[in-house]
C-alpha positions, 0 to 999 in steps of 0.5 A: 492463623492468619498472618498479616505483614506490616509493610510500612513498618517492615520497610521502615524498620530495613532502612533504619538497620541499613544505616547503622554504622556497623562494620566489622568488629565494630558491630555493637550498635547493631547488636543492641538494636537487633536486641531492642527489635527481638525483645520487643517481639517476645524473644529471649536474645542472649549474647556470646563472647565471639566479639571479644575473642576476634576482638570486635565489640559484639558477640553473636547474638541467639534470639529464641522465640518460644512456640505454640504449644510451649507457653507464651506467645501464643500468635507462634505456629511453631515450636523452634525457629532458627535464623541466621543473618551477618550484622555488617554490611561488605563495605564500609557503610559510615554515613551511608543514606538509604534510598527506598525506590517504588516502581 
């Protein structure tokens, strides 16, 4: 299987999560875009409470991606992938502008 990266798109796609204003406990714009994204890929994203309970206004999300050999979608060589990532920037981020740079 060959794998081909859309760098327009993946570029594209970094800058718009940069400047979504999701500081911490104050994450749910992320959350539902990071859902959009994930779904719109074929994973099955679901959500705990950890938002409530810390009181922030998203929980965890769990994006799982169903592999080869184990039904749809078939472009998937692996079986389980796991991926972890913090949704807020560690600074205040509101009305931060991206900036791509090429050299």
């Amino acid at each position: 299987m060959t794998s081909v990266i859309n760098a327009e798109r993946l570029v594209s796609t970094f800058m718009e999560l940069c400047v979504i204003d999701a500081e911490p406990t104050r994450e749910r714009a992320m959350a539902d875009r990071l859902t959009a994204l994930l779904g719109e890929l074929g994973f099955v994203v679901t959500k705990d409470d950890a938002g409530v309970k810390l009181g922030g206004t998203a929980g965890n999300l769990y994006a799982t991606l169903t592999g080869a050999g184990s039904g749809k979608p078939t472009w998937s060589p692996i079986k389980r992938l796991l991926s972890t990532a913090k949704t807020f920037p560690m600074q205040e981020n509101k009305g931060f502008q991206a900036l791509l740079v090429s050299h």
